[in-house]
N, C-alpha and C positions, 0 to 999 in steps of 0.2 A: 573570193575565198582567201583566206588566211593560209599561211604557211610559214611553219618556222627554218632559218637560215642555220646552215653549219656550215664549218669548216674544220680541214686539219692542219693541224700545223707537225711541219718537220724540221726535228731540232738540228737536222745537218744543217740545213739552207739557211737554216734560222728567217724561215716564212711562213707563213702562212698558205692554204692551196686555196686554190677556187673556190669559193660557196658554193650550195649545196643546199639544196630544199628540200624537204620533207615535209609530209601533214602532220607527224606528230614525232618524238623522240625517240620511239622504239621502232619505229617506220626510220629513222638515221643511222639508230644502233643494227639493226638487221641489214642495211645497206653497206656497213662501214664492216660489218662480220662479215659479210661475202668477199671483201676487196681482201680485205685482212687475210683469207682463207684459201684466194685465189696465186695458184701458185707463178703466175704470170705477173704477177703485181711485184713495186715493189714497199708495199704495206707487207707481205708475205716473207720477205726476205727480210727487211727489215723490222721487223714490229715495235721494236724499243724507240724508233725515231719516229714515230707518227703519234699523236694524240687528236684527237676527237673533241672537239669543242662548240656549244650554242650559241650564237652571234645573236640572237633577236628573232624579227615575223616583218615579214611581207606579205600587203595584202593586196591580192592582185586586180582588185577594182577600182584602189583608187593610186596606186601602185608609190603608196608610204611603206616604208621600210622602221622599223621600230627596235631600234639596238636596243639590248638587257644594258642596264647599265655596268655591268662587269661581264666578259663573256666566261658562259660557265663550262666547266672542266667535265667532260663526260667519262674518258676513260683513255690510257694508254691502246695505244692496238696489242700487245701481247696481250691483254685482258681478255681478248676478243677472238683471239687466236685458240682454235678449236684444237684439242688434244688427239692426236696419230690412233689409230687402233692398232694398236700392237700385238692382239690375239692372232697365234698360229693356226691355221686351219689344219 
């Protein structure tokens, strides 16, 4: 089975994090909104230093890895960062 490769990169460290597998890119985006969201994280505290980017596909049968030839830029985490409900009960 195929699977495509992410990572994040944090501009404090100025690195890149672990990869990060998903079956498809919104299986990455819904992963990377949980952590983003999570107030124990620090994607949550920080949002402005994390970005979200595609590195390629691993396929784990014959276990090649296939870099995109540019990795692509999916989204800041403030992007991803769900809006407070503010309504008073």
């Amino acid at each position: 089975m195929k699977a495509n490769m992410y990572t994040v990169y944090d501009s404090k460290t100025q690195a890149y994090l672990q990869p990060f597998q998903a079956r498809t890119r919104g299986e990455a985006i819904r992963s990377f909104t949980e952590a983003v969201n999570d107030q124990k994280t620090m994607f949550y505290k920080y949002p402005s230093d994390y970005t979200l980017f595609e590195l390629g596909e691993w396929d784990d049968e014959d276990g090649k890895i296939t870099m995109l030839e540019a990795k692509t830029n999916i989204g800041l985490a403030t992007h991803f960062k769900r809006v407070e409900d503010t309504e008073n009960d």
